[in-house]
N, C-alpha and C positions, 0 to 999 in steps of 0.2 A: 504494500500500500504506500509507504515512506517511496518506494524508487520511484512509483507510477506519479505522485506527487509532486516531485522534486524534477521528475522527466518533464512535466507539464509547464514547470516554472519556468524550468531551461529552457524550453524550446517556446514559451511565452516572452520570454525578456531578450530570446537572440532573434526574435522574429522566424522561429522555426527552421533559421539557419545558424546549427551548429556543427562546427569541425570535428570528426572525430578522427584524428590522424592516428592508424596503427593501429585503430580498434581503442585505444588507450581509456578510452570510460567505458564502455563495454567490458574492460578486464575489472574493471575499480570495482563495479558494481555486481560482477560475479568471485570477487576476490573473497579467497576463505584463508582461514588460518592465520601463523602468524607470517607466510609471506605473504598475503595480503596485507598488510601493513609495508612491505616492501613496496609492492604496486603502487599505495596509495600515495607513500614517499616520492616516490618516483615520479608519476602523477602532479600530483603538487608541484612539485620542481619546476616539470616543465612548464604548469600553467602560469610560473612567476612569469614567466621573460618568452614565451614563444606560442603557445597553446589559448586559444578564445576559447575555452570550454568551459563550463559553470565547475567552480571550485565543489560545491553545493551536493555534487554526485557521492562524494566519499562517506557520507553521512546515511545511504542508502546500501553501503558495502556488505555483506553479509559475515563479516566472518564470527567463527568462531574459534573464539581464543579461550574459553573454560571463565571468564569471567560473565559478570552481571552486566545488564544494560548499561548502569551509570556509568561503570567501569569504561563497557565497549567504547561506548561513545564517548568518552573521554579521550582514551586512548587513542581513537582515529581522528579526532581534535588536535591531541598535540602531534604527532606522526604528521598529519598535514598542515598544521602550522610551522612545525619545523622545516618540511620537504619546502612552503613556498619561500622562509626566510631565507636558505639556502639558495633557492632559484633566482630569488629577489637580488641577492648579493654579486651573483653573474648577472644578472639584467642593468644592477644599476652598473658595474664594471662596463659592458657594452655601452650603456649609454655613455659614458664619460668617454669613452672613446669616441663614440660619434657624435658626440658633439664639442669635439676635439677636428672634428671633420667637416670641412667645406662642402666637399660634394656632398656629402649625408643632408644636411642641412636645407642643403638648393634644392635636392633631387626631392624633398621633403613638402619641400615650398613650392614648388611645381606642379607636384600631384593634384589630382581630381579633391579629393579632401585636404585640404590646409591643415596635416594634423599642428607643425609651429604654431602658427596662429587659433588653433584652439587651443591646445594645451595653454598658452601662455593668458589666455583671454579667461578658462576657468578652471583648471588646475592649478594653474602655477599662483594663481590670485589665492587659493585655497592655502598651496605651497608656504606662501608668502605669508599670510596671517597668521597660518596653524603649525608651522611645520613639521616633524615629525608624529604629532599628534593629529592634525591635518589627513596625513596618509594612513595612519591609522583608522581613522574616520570612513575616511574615504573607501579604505579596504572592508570595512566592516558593515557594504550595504551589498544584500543577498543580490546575484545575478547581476550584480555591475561587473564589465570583464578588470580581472586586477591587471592584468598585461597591459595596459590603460594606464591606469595609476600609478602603477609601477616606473614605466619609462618616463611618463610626465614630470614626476615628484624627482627624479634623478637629474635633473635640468637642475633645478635650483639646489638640493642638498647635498654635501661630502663625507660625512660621518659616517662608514660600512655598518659599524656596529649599533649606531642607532637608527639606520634605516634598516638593518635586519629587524631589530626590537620592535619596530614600526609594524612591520609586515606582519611577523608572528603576532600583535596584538592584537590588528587588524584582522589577519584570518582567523584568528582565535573567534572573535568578536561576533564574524561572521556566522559561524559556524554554529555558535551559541542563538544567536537573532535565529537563524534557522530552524536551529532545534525547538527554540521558544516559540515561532509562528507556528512551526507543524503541531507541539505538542495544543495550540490555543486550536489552532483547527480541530483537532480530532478530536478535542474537550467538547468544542459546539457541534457537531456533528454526533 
């Protein structure tokens, strides 16, 4: 019921186009055991810095590890808050790189979508008032893509270890808003 839910949200908030490269949420959400916590690590990672898929799927994983609900889901909370602070930490590295980059920039500015001049017009404005807490924020609204927020917030901030902290809080947060809307659903239902 939890996957069928969270499939609906996903595919409601990407406009019913989402990426599944590699099968990669297809495994998440048949993931058992404790390598399914590897999956889901993995998973996560990619969705910091290269992957539009709803973080939101690993919360529908099945596995069984011998512990209790609260447990589970705990544990596949930290497991992919971890996998994206890690992924977040190579995403914000590429971006300081490219945006160490002329061509990245122009080739950027060019395009059909002006991501520069969004990012800068309301992320980085977010960036700028809120920062680290900002991206926290920011990461912590269900079925917004983080690969968004991610590279955005990496324009204006340098600290690795507090924009990992960010990320992890941020999908933490997520993940929790998640849990709290589905468990209010199935209460009124």
């Amino acid at each position: 019921m939890l996957s069928g839910l969270l499939a609906a949200f996903a595919d409601a908030a990407t406009g019913g186009v989402v990426l599944d490269l590699f099968g990669l949420q297809a495994a998440v959400e048949t993931a058992t055991g404790w390598l399914g916590l590897v999956i889901i690590g993995v998973y996560s990672f990619l969705i910091a810095f290269i992957l539009p898929l709803p973080s939101e799927v690993v919360l529908a994983a099945p596995l069984d590890l011998g512990l209790g609900q609260s447990l589970r889901l705990g544990t596949i909370i930290l497991v992919s808050g971890a996998g994206k602070a890690v992924g977040s930490v190579f995403a914000f590295h590429i971006g300081h790189e490219a945006k160490q980059s002329g061509p990245v920039i122009r080739a950027l500015q060019r395009s059909r979508f002006d991501v520069v001049e969004w990012s800068e017009k309301k992320t980085v404005a977010v960036a700028r008032k809120w920062g680290y807490v900002g991206l926290a924020m920011a990461l912590s609204v269900p079925f917004f893509p983080d690969t968004l927020s991610i590279y955005a917030f990496t324009i204006l901030e340098e600290d690795y270890v507090k924009f990992a902290a960010a990320t992890f809080v941020g999908s933490v947060g997520r993940l929790l808003v998640t849990v709290g809307a589905g468990a209010a659903v199935f209460a009124i239902s």
